[in-house]
C-alpha positions as CSV (number, residue, x, y, z in Angstrom):
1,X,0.0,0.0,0.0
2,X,1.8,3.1,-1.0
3,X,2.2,6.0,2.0
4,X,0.0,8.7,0.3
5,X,1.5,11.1,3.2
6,X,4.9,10.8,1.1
7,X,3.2,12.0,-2.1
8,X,1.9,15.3,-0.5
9,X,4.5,18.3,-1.4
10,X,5.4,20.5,1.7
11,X,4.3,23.5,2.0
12,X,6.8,26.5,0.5
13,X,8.4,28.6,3.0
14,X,7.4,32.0,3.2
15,X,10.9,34.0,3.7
16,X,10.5,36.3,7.0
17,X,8.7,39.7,6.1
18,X,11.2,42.4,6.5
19,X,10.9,44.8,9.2
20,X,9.3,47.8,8.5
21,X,10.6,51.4,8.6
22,X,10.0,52.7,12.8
23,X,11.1,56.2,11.7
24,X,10.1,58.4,8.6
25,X,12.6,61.3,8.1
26,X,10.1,63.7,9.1
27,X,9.6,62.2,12.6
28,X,13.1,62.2,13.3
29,X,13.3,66.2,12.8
30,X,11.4,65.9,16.6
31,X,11.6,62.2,17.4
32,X,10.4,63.4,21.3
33,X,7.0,64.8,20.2
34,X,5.7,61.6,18.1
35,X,2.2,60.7,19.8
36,X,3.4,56.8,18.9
37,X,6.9,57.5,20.1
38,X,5.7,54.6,23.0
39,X,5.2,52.0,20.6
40,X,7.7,53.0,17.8
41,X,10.5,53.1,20.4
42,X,9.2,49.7,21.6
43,X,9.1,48.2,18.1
44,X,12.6,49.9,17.3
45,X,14.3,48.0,19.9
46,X,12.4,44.7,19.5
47,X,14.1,44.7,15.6
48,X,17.8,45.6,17.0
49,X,17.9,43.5,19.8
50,X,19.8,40.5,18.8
51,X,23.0,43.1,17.4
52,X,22.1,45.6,20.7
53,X,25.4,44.4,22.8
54,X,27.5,44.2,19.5
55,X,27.0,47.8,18.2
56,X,27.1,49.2,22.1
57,X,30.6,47.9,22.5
58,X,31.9,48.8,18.8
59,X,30.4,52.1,18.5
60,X,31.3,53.0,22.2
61,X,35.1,52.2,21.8
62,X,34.1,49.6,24.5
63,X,33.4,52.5,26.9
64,X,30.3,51.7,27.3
65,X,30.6,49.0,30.3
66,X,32.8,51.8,31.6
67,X,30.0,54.3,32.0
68,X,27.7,51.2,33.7
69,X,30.4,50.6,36.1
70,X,30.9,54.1,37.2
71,X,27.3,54.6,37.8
72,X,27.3,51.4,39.8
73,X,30.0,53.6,42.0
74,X,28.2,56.7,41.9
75,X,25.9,55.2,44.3
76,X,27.8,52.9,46.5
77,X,25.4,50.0,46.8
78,X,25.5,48.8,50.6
79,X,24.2,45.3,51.7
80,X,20.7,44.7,51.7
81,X,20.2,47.4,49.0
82,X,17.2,46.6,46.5
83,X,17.7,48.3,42.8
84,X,16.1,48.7,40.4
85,X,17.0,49.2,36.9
86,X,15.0,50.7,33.9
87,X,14.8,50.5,30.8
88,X,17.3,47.7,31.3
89,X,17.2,46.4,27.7
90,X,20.1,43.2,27.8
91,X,21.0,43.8,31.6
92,X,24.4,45.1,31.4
93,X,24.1,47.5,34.0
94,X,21.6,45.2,36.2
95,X,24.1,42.6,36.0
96,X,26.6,45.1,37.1
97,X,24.8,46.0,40.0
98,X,24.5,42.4,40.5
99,X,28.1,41.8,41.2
100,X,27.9,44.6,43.5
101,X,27.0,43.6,47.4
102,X,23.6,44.9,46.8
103,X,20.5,42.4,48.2
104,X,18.7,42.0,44.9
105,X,18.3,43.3,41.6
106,X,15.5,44.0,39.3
107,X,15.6,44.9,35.6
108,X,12.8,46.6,34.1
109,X,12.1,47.1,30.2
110,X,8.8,47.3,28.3
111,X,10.5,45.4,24.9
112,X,10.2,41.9,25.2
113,X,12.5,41.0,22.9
114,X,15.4,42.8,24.9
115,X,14.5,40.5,28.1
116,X,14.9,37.7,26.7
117,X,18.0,38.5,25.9
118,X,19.1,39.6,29.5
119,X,17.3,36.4,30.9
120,X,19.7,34.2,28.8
121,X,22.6,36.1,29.3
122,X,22.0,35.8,33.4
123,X,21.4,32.0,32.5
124,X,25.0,31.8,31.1
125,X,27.2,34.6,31.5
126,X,30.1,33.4,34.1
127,X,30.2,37.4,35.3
128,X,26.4,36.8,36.8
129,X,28.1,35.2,39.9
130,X,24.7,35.7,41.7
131,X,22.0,35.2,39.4
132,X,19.1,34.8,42.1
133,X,20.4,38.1,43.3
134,X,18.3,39.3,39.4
135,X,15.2,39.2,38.3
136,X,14.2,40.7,34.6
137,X,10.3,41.6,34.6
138,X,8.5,43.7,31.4
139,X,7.0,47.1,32.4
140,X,6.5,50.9,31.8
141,X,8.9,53.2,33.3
142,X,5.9,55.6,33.3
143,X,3.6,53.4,35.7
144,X,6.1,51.4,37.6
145,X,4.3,47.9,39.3
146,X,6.1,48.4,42.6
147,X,4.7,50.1,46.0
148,X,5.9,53.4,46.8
149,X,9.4,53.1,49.0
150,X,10.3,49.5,47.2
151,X,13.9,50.0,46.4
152,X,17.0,51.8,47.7
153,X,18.6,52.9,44.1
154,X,16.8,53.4,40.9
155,X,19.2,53.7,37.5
156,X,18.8,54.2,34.4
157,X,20.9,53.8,31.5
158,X,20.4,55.7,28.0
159,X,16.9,55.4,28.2
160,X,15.1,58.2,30.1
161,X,15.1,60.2,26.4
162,X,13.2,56.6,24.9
163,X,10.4,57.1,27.0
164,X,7.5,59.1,26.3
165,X,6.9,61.7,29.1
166,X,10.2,61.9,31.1
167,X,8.8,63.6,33.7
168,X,6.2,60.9,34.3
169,X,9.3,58.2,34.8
170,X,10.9,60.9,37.3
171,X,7.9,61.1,39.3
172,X,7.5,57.3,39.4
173,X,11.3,57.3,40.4
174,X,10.8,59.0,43.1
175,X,7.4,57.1,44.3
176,X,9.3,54.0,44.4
177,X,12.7,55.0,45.9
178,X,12.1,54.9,50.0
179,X,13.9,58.1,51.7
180,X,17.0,58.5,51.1
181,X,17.3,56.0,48.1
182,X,19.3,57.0,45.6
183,X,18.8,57.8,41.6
184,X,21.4,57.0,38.7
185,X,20.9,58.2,35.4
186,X,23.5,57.8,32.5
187,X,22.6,59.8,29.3
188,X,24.2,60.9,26.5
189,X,25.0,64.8,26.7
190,X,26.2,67.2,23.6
191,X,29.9,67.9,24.5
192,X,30.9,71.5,25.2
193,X,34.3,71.5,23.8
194,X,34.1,72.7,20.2
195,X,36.2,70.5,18.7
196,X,35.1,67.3,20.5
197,X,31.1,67.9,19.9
198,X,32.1,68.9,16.3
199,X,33.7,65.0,15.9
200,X,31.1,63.7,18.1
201,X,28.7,65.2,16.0
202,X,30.1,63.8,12.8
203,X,30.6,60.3,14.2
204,X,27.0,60.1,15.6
205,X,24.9,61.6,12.2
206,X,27.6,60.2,9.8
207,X,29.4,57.0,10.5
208,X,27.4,55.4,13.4
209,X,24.5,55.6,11.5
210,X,25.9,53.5,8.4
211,X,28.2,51.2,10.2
212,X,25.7,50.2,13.4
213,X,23.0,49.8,10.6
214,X,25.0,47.5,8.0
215,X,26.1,45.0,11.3
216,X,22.5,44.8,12.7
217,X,21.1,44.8,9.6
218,X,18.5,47.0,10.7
219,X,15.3,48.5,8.7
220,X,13.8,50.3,11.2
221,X,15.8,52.9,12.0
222,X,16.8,52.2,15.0
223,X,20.2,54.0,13.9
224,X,18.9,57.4,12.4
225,X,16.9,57.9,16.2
226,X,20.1,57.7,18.0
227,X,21.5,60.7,16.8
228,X,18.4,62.5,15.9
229,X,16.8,61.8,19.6
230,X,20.3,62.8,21.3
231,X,20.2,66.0,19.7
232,X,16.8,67.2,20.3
233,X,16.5,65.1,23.9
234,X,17.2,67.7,26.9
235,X,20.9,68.7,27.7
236,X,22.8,67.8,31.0
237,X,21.7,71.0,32.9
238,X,18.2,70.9,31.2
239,X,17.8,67.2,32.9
240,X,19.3,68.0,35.9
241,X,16.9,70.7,36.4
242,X,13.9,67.6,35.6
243,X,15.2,65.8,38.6
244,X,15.3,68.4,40.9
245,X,11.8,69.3,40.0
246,X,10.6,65.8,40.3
247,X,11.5,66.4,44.1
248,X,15.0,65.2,44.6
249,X,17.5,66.8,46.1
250,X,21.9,66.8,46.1
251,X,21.6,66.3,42.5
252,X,25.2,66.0,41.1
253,X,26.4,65.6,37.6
254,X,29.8,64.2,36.2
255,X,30.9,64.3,32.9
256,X,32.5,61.5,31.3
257,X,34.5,60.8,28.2
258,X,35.1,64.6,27.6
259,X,31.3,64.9,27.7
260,X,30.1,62.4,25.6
261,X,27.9,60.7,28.5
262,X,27.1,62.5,31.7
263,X,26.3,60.6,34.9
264,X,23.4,62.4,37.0
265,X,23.0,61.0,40.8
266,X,20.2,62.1,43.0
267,X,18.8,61.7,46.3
268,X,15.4,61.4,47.8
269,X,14.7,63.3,50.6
């Protein structure tokens, strides 16, 4: 008897639809005044995750980790501290607080796609020396799901200019942290020597661009936001001013990397 399931011809394979365009040129003239900038940040990073660490460490000089580390300092984690870390996109900075002697760890981020990066990575990483000390969990750093006074540090890395309202995330910052807790951001800044933001500027709109968009093979546009959102996102002092009118006080800022990245640290009263 012949096997009639033999003589049936599989199915063709569709190839995998290309992602779409995130960002028209238009929208990136004022990326930060989008009514969809939620969801096309969201679908931006969902497309690029999988070449995320990659480009951060190439187009960075490696510097990046740097910057995470220093922010780790910049708050001095003491035993039994909780953090918790924003916009946490592959966990590089949660796992750095991680190795720190804080109590537990929580990484925060609204794509998806970036988590499950960060949850394999703290399955197999040998630097996650502690990984029950770190927990990765999807969420809005707009409406956090935490009571008010959960955590003794809040960070966030290159991510408070993704969200949609900054000031919202602040405030929730602040509901979250318990008195005296501590706030980290690290953000990119425009640098005020001449000569440094005029190579900056050509290596963010020019080079980065091409190079970070040819090794992800990205058709979003992940790589034209970058620049375009830096630019048009709030300066050092301008953001320093948000967290002091989100109620915290001792706000500090340090430069770093002759004002590529500036690390704010703030206190809740």
């Amino acid at each position: 008897m012949t096997n009639t399931s033999s003589s049936v011809p599989a199915a063709p394979t569709s190839p995998p639809s290309p992602t779409p365009a995130v960002w028209t040129s238009p929208e990136l003239a004022s990326p930060h005044t989008q009514a969809a900038k939620h969801d096309k940040v969201r679908r931006m990073f969902a497309a690029i995750a999988g070449s995320y660490d990659l480009n951060n460490r190439l187009h960075s000089f490696w510097m990046d980790q740097r910057w995470r580390a220093f922010a780790v300092r910049a708050v001095a984690p003491i035993p039994g501290d909780r953090v918790l870390d924003c916009a946490c996109g592959t966990g590089d900075l949660s796992e750095a607080f991680a190795r720190s002697v804080a109590a537990h760890v929580t990484g925060l981020d609204f794509t998806q796609e970036m988590l499950d990066i960060a949850e394999l990575k703290r399955r197999k990483l040998a630097t996650s020396r502690h990984p029950e000390k770190l927990t990765y969990i999807q969420g809005d750093a707009q409406k956090l799901p935490f009571p008010d006074a959960s955590f003794n540090i809040v960070s966030i890395a290159f991510g408070i200019r993704n969200v949609a309202e900054p000031a919202r995330a602040l405030a929730e910052f602040f509901r979250v942290l318990t008195p005296g807790g501590r706030l980290v951001i690290l953000e990119f800044d425009k640098p005020r020597i001449p000569v440094i933001g005029a190579l900056s500027d050509f290596y963010t709109r020019r080079i980065m661009p091409l190079t970070a968009t040819l090794i992800s093979r990205d058709k979003s546009g992940a790589y034209k936001y970058l620049p375009a959102s830096v630019e048009t996102f709030l300066n050092g002092d301008q953001l320093a001013a948000a967290v002091k009118t989100a109620g915290f006080q001792r706000v500090t800022s340090a430069p770093l990397s002759m004002g590529v990245c500036i690390c704010h640290v703030a206190e809740k009263p």
